[in-house]
N, C-alpha and C positions, 0 to 999 in steps of 0.2 A: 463534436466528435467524442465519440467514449474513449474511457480512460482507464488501463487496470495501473494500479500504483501501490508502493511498497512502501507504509511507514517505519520509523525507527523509534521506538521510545528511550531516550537514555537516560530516565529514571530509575527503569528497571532493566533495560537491554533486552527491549522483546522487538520485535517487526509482527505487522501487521499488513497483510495482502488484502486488498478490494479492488471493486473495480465503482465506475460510475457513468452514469450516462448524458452531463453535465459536461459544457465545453470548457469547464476552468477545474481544473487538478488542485488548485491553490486554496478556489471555493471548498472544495470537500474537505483539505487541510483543516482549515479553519473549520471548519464543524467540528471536525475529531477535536481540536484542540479549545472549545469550547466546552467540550460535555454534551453534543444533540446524540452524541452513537454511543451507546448502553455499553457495548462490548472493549470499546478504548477509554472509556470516561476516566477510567481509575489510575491510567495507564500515563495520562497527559505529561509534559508536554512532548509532544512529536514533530519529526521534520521529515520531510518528504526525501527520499533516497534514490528511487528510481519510480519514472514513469514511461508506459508507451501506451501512446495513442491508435485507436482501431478506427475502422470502418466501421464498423456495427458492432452495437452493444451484444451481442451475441457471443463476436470472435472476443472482446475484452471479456466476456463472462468463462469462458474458454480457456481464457489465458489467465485468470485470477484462479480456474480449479486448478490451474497445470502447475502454477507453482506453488499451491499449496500441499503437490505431492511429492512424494517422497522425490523424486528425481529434479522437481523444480524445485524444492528447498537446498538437495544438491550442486544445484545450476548457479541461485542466488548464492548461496555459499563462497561459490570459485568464481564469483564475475562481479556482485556486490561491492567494493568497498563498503563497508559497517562503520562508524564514525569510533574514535578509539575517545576513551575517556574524556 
């Protein structure tokens, strides 16, 4: 089943939204936090904060644009907990 999921990094207190088409959420974790993804490499280490699983890699490709806009970073904001120091 695909997966869109919100990482956290509390090196630098950034999140990071993808999604994947991969039936393990945990698997993709571990890559982020290996260095295989260019974009979080720098960012390391990360823990997983929120996931939901789709039907088709489509609707999670869908739901990774949605909250990277303005109103789903609104959404994650007020529903998120964020890990405090």
């Amino acid at each position: 089943m695909p997966f869109t999921y919100i990482l956290f990094s509390k090196s630098c207190r950034k999140t990071y939204t993808g999604c994947t088409s991969r039936n393990d959420v945990n698997l993709r974790l571990s890559e982020h936090n290996l260095g295989k993804t260019k974009s979080t490499r720098k960012y390391k280490p990360w823990i997983l904060i929120h996931y939901e699983e789709h039907d088709t890699f489509e609707e999670a490709r869908h739901k990774e644009l949605w909250l990277k806009s303005r109103s789903g970073r609104r959404w994650m904001k007020e529903n998120i907990p964020f890990p405090k120091d």
